[in-house]
MINUMI-647839 format. One line per field, with one value per residue (C-alpha): residue number from 1; residue in three letters; x, y, z. Coordinates in Angstrom, 2 decimals. Layout:
# MINUMI-647839
gumar <- c(NUM,...)
paro <- c(ALA,...)
X <- c(X,...)
Y <- c(Y,...)
Z <- c(Z,...)
//
This chain:
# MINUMI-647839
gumar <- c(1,2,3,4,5,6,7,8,9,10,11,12,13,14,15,16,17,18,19,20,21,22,23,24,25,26,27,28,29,30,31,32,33,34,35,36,37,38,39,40,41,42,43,44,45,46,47,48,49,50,51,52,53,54,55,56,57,58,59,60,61,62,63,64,65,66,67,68,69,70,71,72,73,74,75,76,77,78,79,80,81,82,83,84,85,86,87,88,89,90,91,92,93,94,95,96,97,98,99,100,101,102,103,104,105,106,107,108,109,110,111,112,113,114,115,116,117,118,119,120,121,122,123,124,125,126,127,128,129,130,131,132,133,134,135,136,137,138,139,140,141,142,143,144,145,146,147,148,149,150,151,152,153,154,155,156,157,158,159,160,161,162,163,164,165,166,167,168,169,170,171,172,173,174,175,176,177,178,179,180,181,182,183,184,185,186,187,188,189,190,191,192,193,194,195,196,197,198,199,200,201,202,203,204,205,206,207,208,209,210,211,212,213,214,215,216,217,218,219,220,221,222,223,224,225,226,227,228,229,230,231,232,233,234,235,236,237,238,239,240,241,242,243,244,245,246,247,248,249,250,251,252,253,254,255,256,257,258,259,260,261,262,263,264,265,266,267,268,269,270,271,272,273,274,275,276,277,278,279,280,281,282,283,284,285,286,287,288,289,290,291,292,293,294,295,296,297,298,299,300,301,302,303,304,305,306,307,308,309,310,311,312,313,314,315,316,317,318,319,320,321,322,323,324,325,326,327,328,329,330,331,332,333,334,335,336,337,338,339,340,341,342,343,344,345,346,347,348,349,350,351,352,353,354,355,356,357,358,359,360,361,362,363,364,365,366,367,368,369,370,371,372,373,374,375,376,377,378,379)
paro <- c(UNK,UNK,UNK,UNK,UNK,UNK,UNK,UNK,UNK,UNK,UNK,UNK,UNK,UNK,UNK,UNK,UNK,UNK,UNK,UNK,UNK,UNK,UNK,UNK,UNK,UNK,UNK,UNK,UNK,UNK,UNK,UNK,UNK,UNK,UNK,UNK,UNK,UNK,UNK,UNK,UNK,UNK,UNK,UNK,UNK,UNK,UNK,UNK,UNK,UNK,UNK,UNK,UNK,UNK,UNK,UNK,UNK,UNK,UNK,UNK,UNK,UNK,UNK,UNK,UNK,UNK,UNK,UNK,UNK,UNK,UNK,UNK,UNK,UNK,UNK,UNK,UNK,UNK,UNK,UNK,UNK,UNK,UNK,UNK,UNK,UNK,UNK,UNK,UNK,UNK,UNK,UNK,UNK,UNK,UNK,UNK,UNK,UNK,UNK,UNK,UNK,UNK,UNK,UNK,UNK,UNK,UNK,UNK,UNK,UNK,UNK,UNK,UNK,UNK,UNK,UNK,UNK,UNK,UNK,UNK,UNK,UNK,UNK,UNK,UNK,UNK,UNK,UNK,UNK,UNK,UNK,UNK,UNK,UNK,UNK,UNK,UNK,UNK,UNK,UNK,UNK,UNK,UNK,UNK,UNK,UNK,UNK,UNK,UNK,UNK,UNK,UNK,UNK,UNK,UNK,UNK,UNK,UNK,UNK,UNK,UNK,UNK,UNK,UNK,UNK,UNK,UNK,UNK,UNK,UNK,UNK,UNK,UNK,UNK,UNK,UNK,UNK,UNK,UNK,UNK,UNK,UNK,UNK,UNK,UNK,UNK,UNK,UNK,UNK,UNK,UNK,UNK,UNK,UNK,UNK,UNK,UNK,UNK,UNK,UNK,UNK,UNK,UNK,UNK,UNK,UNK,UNK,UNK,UNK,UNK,UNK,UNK,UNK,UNK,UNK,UNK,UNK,UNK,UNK,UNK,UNK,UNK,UNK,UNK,UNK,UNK,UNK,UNK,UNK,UNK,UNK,UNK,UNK,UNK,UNK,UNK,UNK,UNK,UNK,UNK,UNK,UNK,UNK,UNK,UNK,UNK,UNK,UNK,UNK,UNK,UNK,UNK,UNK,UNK,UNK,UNK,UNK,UNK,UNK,UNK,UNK,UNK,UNK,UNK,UNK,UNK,UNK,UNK,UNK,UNK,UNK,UNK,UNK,UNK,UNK,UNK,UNK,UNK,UNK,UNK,UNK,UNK,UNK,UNK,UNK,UNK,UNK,UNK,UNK,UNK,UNK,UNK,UNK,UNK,UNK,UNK,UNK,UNK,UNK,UNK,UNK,UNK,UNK,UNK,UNK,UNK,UNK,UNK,UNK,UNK,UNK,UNK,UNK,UNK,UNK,UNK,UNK,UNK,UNK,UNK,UNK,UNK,UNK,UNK,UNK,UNK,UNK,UNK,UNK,UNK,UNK,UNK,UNK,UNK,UNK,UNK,UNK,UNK,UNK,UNK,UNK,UNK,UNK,UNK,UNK,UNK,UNK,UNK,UNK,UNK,UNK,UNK,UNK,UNK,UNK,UNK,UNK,UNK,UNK,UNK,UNK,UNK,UNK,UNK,UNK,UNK,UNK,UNK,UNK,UNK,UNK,UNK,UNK,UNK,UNK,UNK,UNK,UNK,UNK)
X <- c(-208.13,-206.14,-203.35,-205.13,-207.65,-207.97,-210.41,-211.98,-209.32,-206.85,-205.29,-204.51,-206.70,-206.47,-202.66,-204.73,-202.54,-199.10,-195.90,-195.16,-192.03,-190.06,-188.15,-185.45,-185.70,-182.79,-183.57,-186.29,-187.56,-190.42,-190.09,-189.30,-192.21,-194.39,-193.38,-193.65,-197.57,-197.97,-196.08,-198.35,-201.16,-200.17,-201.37,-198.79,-196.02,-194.10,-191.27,-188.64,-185.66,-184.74,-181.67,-181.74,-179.53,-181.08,-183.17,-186.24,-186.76,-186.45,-188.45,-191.02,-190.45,-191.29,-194.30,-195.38,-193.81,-193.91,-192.57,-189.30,-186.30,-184.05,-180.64,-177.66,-175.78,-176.49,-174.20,-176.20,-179.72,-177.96,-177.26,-181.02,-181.33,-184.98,-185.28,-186.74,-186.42,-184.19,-185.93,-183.12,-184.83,-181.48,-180.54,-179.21,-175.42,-175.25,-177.16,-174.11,-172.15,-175.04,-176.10,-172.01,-172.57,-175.59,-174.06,-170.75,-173.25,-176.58,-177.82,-181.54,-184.14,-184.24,-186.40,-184.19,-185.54,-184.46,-181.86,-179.46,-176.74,-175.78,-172.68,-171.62,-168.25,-170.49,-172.50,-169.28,-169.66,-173.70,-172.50,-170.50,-173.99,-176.00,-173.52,-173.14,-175.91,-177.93,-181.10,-183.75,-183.54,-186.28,-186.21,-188.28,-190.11,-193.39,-194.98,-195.41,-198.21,-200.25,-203.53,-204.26,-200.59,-201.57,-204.78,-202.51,-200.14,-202.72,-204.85,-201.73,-201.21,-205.25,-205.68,-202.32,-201.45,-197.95,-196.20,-194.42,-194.63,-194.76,-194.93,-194.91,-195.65,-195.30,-196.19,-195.54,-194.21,-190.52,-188.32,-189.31,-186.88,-184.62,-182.28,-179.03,-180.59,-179.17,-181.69,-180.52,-177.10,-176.15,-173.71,-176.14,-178.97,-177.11,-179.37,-182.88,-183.24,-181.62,-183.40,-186.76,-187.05,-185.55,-188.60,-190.45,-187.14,-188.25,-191.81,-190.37,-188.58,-191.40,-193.88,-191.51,-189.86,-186.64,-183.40,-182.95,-180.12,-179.92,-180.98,-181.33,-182.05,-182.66,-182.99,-181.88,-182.45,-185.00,-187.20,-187.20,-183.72,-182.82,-182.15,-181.38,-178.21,-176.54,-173.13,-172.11,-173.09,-176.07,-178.28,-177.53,-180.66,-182.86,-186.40,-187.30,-186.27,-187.57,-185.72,-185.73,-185.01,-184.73,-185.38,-183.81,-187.00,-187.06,-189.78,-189.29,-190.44,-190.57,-190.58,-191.74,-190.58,-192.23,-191.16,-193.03,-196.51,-197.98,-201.28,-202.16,-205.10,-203.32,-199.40,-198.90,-199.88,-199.06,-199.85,-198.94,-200.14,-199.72,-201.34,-204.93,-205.14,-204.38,-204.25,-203.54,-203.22,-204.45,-202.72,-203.63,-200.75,-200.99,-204.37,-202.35,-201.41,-204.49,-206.37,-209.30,-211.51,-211.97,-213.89,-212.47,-209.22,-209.21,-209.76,-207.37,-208.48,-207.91,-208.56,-208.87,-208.69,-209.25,-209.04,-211.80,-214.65,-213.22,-214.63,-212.42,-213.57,-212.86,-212.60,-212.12,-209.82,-210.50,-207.72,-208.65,-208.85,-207.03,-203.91,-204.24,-203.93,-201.00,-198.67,-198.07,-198.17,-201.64,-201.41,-198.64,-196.41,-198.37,-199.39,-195.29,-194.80,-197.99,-195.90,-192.16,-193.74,-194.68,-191.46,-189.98,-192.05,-192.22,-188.36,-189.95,-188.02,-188.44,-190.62,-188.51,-184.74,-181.59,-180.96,-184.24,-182.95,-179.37,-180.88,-183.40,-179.93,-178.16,-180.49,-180.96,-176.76,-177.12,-179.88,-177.74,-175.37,-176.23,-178.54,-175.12,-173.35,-175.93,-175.69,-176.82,-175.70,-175.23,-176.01)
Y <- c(-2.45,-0.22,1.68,1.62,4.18,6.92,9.36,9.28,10.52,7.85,10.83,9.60,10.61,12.67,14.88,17.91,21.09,19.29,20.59,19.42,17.28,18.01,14.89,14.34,11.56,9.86,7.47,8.42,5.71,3.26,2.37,5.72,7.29,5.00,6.74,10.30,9.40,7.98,11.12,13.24,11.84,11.96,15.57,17.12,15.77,16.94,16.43,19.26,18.16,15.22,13.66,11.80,11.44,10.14,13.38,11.11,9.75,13.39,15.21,12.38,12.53,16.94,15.70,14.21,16.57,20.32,21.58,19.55,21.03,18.71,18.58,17.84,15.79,13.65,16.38,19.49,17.56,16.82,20.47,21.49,22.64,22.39,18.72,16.53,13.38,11.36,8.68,6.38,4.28,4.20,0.79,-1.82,-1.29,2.27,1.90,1.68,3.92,6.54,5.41,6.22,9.47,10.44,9.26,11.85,15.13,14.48,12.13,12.69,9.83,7.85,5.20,2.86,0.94,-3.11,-4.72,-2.65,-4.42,-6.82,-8.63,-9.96,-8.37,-5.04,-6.22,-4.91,-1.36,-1.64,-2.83,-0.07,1.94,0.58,1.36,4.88,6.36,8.69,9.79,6.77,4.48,2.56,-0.55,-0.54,-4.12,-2.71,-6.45,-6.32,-3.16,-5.23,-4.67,-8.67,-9.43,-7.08,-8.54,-12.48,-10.82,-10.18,-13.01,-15.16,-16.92,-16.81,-18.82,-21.24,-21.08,-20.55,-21.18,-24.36,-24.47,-21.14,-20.85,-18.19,-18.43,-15.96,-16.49,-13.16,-11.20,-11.07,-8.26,-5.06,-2.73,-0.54,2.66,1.27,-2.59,-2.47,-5.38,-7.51,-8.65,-9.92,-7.84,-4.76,-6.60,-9.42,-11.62,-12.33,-14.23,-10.90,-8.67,-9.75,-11.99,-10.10,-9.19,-12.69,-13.75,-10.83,-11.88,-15.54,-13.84,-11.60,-14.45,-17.22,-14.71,-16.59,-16.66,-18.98,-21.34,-23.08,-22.17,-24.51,-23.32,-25.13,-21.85,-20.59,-18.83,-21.12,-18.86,-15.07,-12.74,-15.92,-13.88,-10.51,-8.78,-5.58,-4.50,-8.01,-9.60,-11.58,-11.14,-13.56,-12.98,-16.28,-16.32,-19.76,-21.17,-22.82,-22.28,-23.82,-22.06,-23.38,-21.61,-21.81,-22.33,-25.09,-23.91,-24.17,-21.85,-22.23,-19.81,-20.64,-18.31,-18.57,-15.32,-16.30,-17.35,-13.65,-15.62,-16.49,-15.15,-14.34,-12.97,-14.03,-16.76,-16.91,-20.13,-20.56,-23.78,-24.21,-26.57,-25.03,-24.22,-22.77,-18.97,-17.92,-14.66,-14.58,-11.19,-10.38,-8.72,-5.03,-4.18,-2.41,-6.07,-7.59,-8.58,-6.01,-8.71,-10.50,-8.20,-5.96,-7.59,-10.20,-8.79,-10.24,-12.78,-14.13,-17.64,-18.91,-22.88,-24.00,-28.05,-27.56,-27.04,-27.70,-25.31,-22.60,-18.98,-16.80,-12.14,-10.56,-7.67,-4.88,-2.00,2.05,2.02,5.57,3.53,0.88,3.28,4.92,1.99,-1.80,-2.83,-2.99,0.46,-0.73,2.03,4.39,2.65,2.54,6.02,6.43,5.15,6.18,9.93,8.98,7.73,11.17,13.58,11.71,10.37,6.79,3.47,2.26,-0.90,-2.13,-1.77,-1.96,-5.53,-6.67,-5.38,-7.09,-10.33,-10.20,-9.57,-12.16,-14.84,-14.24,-13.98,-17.43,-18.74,-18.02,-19.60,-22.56,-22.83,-22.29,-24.47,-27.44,-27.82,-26.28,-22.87,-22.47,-18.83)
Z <- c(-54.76,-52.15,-53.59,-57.01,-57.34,-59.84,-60.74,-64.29,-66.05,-64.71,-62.33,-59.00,-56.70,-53.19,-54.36,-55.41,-53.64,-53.31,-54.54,-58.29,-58.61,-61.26,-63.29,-64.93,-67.36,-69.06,-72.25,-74.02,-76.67,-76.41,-72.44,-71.55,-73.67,-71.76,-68.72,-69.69,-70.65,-67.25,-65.31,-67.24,-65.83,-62.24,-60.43,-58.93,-61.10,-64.36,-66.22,-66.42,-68.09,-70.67,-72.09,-74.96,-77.42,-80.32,-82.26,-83.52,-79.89,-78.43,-81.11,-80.08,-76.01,-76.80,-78.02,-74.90,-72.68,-74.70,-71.58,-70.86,-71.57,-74.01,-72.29,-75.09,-72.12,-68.78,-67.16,-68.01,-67.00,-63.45,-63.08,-63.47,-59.92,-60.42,-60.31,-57.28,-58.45,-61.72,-63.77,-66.13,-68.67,-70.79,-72.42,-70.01,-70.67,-69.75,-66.77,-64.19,-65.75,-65.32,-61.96,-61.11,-62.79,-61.43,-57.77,-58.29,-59.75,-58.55,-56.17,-56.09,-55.57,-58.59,-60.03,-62.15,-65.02,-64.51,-65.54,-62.86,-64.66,-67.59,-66.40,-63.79,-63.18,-62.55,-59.25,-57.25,-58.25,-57.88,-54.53,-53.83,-54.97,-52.57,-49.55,-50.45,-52.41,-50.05,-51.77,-52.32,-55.21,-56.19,-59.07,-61.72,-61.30,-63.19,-63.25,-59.71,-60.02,-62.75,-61.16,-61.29,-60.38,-57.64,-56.43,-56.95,-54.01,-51.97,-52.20,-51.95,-48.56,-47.55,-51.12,-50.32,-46.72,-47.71,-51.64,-52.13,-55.93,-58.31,-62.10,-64.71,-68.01,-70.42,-74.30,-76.15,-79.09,-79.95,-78.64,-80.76,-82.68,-80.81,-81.25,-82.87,-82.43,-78.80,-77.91,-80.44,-78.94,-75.45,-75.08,-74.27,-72.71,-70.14,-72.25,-72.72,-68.86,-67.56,-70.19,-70.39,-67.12,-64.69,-63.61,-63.08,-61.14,-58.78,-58.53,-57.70,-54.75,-53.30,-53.62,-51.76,-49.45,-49.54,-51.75,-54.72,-54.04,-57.59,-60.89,-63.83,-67.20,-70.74,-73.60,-76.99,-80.02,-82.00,-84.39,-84.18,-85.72,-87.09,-90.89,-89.08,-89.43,-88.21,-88.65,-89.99,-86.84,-86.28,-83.26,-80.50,-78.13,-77.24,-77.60,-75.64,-72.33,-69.43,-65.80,-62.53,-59.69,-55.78,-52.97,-49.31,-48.11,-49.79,-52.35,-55.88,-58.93,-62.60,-66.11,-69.46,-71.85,-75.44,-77.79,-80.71,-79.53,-79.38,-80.85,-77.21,-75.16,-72.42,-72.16,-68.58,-66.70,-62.77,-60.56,-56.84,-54.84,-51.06,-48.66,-48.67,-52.34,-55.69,-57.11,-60.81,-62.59,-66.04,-67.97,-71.16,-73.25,-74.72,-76.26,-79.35,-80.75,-80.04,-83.49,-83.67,-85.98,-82.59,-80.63,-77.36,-76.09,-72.82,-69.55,-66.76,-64.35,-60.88,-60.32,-56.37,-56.61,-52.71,-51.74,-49.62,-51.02,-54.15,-56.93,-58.83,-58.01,-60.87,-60.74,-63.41,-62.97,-65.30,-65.91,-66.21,-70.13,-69.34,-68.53,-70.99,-73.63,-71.73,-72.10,-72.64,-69.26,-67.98,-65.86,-63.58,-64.56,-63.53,-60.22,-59.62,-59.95,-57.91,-55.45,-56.34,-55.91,-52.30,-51.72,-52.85,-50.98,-47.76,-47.71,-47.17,-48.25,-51.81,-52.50,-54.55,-53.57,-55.03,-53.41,-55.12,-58.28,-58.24,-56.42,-59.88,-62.33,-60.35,-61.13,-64.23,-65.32,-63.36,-65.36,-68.89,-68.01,-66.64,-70.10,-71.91,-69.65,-69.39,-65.85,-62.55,-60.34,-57.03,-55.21)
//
């Protein structure tokens, strides 16, 4: 599949003899962990520097990187005249603040792990971002660089002409522990439609190419964190949902959220129809919470459905077991910074942009609250 080769050892290939870039990373617990792996496998790459605050995550991020220096404050990374390039997988509330930050010290190209922002009273000053930062800035929209969510993009308008309908489904685990139990409360995360489907409101705006117009969302807290408690407050984050969203184009597109069905065979489930046919994506979820009893987890699958002839073609889409082990999200962070790291030595435009990124948070604030409202949004 172009743009996702590697060698053997999951390195990508061709970069042999370039400069190293040197990161920066800020945030360093399970997400950003996940990156360092992936930067370390990437030739001609490294990270330099790291901020994080917490001493278990660092001690842990020095394990993965023995070579980063641990910087005791965002200001004294941003002064590391070595660095090329920033990486900030911080929790979502302090992501503006540091993008301001890093704006007024150091504006370097910078991949930003999604949400951009939690609320919406924010999307000025990530407006303000956009207008003035002058270094690249590229959105972390990993799902995207799933190698089948990959091969679904491209297939996409010879399978359906063009997308009038598109679905995603994703059955998973609940949210996992955090530093301080930031993802407990929506407060920190802009919620779970911001949180966790950020994301999938992207995808629904790359696939359609077009702008939503009106969200409608049904979601709540049903099962999971239901007996938690931290601090005397009890976690407010929902773990079911389904939402509507129209498009200007007059397409429509659809999420199913499940938080508590991590028993499924598959975590994600894509499905876009158009006049000549069908596609789906078929993703299985990370191979770490798979039940070893049953055998080698589920590879992912493609499924072409035409009208005519009618008869489902099914590829299976196997993933480097290099980068499986590497992270949670079937190798597409590494095939994003595959990319980000082009972006930064050639001065090119980011993939994913800051619009995408507040179009994705701006669906998603919409989204909560029309499921707390009980009625429709306009955008």
């Amino acid at each position: 599949m172009d743009g996702h080769e590697t060698d053997k050892s999951g390195r990508a290939a061709g970069q042999a003899g370039t400069k190293i870039i040197q990161y920066g990373v800020i945030g360093c617990g399970m997400m950003g962990q996940e990156h360092l792996r992936n930067i370390a496998l990437l030739p001609g790459a490294r990270v330099a520097a790291i901020y994080e605050p917490n001493e278990i995550m660092a001690n842990a991020a020095k394990a993965i990187a023995p070579n980063a220096r641990l910087c005791p404050s965002l200001d004294e990374l941003l002064r590391d005249e070595t660095l090329d390039c920033l990486l900030v997988v911080s929790p979502n509330h302090l992501h503006v603040d540091q993008l301001e930050e890093i704006a007024r010290l150091r504006p370097l190209p910078l991949l930003m792990e999604k949400p951009l922002y939690t609320a919406p009273e924010q999307e000025a000053r990530l407006a303000a971002l956009r207008e003035s930062y002058p270094a690249p800035v590229w959105v972390a929209m990993e799902y995207r660089y799933m190698p089948p969510i990959a091969t679904f993009l491209e297939e996409l308008e010879r399978a359906t002409e063009r997308v009038t309908m598109f679905t995603i489904r994703e059955h998973r685990f609940p949210f996992l522990p955090k530093v301080g139990d930031w993802n407990r409360f929506n407060r920190n995360t802009g919620g779970t439609l911001v949180e966790k489907c950020c994301h999938f409101f992207d995808l629904m705006r790359l696939v359609l190419k077009s702008d939503p117009v009106r969200v409608m969302a049904s979601a709540g807290q049903e099962v999971n964190h239901l007996d938690e408690e931290y601090g005397g407050e009890r976690p407010d984050i929902w773990d079911t949902g389904y939402v509507l969203v129209d498009f200007a184009s007059g397409a429509r597109a659809m999420l199913e959220l499940c938080m508590y069905a991590e028993g499924a065979r598959y975590q994600e489930e894509l499905s876009a129809v158009g006049p000549r046919g069908k596609i789906e994506a078929y993703v299985p979820g990370p191979g770490r919470f798979w039940p070893t009893h049953l055998g080698l987890p589920p590879t992912a699958q493609v499924i072409v459905s035409p009208r005519q002839p009618k008869g489902p073609q099914t590829v299976e889409i196997p993933v480097d077991p290099t980068l499986l082990e590497a992270g949670d999200h079937n190798g597409s962070t590494f095939y994003q910074h595959q990319r980000f790291l082009e972006v930064v030595r050639s001065g090119g435009t980011p993939e994913v942009t800051l619009e995408d990124g507040a179009w994705a948070v701006r669906i998603g604030l919409a989204a909560q609250q029309s499921a707390r409202a009980g009625e429709a949004v306009r955008l």
